[in-house]
C-alpha positions in Angstrom: -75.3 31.6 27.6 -74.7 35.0 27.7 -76.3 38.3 29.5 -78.4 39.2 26.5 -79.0 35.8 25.1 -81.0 35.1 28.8 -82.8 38.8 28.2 -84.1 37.8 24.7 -85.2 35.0 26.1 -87.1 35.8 29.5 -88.5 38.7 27.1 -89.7 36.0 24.9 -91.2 34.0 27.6 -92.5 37.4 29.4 -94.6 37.8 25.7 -96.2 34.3 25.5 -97.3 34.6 28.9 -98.7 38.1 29.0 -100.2 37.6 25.4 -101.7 34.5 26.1 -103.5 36.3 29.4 -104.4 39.2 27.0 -106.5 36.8 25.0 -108.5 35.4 27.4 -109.7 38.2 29.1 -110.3 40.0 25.0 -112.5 36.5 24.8 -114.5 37.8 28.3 -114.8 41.5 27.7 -114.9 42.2 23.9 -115.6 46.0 24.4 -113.9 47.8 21.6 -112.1 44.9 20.6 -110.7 43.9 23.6 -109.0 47.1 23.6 -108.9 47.9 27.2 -106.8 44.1 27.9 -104.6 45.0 25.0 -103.8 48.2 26.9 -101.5 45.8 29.1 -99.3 44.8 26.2 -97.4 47.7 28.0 -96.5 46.0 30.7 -94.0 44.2 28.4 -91.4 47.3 29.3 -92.0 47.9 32.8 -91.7 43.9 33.2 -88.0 43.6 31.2 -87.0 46.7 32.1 -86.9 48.6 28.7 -87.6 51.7 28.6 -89.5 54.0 25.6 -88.8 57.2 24.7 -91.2 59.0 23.0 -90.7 61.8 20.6 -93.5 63.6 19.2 -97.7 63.5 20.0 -100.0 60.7 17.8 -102.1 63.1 15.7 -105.9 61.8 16.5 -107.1 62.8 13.4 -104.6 60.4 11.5 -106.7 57.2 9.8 -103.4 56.0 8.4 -100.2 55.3 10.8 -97.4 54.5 8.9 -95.0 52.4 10.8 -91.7 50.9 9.9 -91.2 47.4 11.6 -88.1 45.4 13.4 -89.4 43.5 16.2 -92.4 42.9 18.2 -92.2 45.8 20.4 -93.1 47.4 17.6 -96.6 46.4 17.9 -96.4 46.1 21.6 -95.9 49.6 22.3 -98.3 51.6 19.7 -100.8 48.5 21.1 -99.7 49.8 25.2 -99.5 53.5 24.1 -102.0 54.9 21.7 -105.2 56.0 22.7 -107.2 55.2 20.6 -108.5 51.7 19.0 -106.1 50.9 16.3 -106.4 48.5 13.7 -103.3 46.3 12.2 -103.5 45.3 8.7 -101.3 42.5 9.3 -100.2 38.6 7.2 -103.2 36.2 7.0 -100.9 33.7 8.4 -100.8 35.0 11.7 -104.4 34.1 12.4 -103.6 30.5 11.8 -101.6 30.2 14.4 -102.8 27.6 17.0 -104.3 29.8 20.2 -102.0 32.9 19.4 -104.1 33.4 16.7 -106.9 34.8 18.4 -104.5 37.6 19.3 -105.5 39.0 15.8 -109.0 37.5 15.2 -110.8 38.9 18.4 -109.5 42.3 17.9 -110.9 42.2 14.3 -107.3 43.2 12.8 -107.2 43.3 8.3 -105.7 39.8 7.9 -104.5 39.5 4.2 -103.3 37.0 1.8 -100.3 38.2 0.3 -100.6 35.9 -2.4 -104.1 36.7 -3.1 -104.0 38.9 -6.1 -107.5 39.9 -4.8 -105.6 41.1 -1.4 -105.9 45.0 -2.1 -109.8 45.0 -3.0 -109.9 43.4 0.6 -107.7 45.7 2.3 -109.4 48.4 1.1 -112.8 47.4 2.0 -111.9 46.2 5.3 -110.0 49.3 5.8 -112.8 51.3 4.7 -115.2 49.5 7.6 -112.7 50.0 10.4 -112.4 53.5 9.7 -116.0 53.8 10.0 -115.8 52.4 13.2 -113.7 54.9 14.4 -110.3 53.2 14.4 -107.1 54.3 12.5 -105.2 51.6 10.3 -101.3 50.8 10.8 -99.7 49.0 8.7 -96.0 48.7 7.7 -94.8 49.7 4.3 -91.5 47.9 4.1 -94.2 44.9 4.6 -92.3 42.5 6.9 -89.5 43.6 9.5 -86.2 45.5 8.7 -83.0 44.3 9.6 -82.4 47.3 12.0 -79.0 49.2 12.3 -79.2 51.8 9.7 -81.2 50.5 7.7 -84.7 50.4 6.0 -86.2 47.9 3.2 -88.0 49.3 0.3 -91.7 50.7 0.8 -94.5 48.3 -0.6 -97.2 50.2 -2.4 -100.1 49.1 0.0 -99.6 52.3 2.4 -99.8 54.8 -1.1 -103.0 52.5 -2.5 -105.1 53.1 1.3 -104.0 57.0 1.7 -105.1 57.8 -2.0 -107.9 55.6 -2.4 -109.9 56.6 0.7 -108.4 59.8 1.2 -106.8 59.2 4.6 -104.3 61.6 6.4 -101.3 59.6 7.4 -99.3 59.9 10.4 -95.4 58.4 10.4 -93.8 57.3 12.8 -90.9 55.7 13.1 -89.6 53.2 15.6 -85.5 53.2 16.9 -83.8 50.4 18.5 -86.9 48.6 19.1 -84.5 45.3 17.6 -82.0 46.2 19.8 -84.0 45.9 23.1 -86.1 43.1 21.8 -84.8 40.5 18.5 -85.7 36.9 17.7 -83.2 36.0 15.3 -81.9 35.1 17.7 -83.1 35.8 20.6 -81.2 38.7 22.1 -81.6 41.9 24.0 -78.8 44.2 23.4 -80.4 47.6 24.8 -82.9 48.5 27.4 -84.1 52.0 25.7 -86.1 52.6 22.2 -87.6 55.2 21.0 -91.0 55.9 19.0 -90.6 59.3 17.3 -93.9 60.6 16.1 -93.6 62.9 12.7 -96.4 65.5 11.4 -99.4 63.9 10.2 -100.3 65.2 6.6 -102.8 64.8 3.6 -101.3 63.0 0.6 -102.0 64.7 -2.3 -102.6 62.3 -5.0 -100.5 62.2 -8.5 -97.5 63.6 -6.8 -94.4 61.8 -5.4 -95.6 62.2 -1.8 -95.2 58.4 -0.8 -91.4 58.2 -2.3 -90.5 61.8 -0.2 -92.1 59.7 2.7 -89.9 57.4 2.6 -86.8 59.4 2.5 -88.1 61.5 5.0 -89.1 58.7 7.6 -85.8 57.4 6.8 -83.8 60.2 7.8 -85.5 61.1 11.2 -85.0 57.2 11.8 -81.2 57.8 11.1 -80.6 61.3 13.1 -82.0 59.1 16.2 -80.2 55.9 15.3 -77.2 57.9 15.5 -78.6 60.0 18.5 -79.0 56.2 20.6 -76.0 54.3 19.3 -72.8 56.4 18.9 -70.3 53.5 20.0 -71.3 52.8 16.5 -70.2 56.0 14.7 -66.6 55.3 16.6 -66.2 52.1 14.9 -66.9 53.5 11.2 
């Protein structure tokens, strides 16, 4: 087994131990959502070693973070690093899991069928309720995670449907490497330092082309600091 072979793995074990500690003490102190135990998800870097650059300021006015996904730390950090009590709107599926699934069910997170053609009367209702409660929504518009390197998948029209519909102002930000320090197929840990590069929040106006620009525009911050963190790459093209 090689060097980052055993990183991915203690990584992966360093997770199922420090989430599984996470939601107990959510299931003793259920202030905010067990938000000051998920604070710890944090320690997930310090632990392995990886470090997190940060680019930017989270704009506290944002109710909509727009996120692209590749791995776990992902979640881990905005969960570790923002300040205030976010909200996930995240696949049904996960709160199925056996144990783990509390993860998602104590925090109160937007669990949603994907199959469900009723799924976006949900989302928006449920979206609609959190935001009342003070806490912005993040979800991922490519909808599951990327394959990383220098690329993104297409957006999914949920993100569009939540900005327009209740009016929200939408922050993006955009996560680099975060598959590179942290993968599970397979389990590997190539890097040690990500980056989470906050962009200008904004309000979407509706009936224009705002959410395809977004995506162009996340994509290319995304691939100035791809190129920025992994330049042994640019050698080999």
């Amino acid at each position: 087994m090689n060097i980052n072979k055993l990183r991915g793995y203690v990584a992966t074990l360093s997770i199922m131990i420090g989430l599984a500690a996470i939601i107990c003490f959510m299931a003793i102190f259920r202030k905010n959502n067990g938000r000051g135990a998920r604070k710890y998800s944090k320690l997930f870097f310090t632990f392995n070693r990886f470090t997190m650059e940060k680019i930017g300021e989270y704009d506290l006015e944002a109710k909509l973070i727009v996120v692209n996904h590749q791995s776990a730390s992902d979640i881990i950090c905005l969960e570790g690093d923002h300040p205030l009590n976010i909200c996930w709107v995240a696949k049904k599926q996960l709160g199925e899991i056996p144990f783990y699934g509390y993860s998602v069910k104590i925090p109160e997170m937007i669990l949603i069928d994907r199959e469900d053609k009723k799924g976006i009367i949900q989302l928006l209702r449920e979206a609609k309720e959190r935001i009342a409660q003070n806490r912005p929504i993040v979800i991922f518009p490519e909808g599951t995670r990327g394959p990383g390197n220098r690329t993104f998948l297409p957006f999914k029209p949920g993100a569009k449907i939540l900005a327009e519909k209740l009016r929200l102002r939408v922050q993006p930000i955009v996560f680099v490497n975060t598959r590179k320090i942290y993968d599970t197929n397979p389990f590997c840990s190539q890097k040690n330092i990500a980056r989470v590069v906050c962009m200008p929040a904004f309000m979407p106006e509706a009936g224009t082309d705002w959410y395809e620009k977004l995506e162009k525009e996340m994509f290319v911050v995304y691939c100035k600091h791809y190129d920025e963190m992994n330049p042994e790459e640019l050698l080999q093209q």
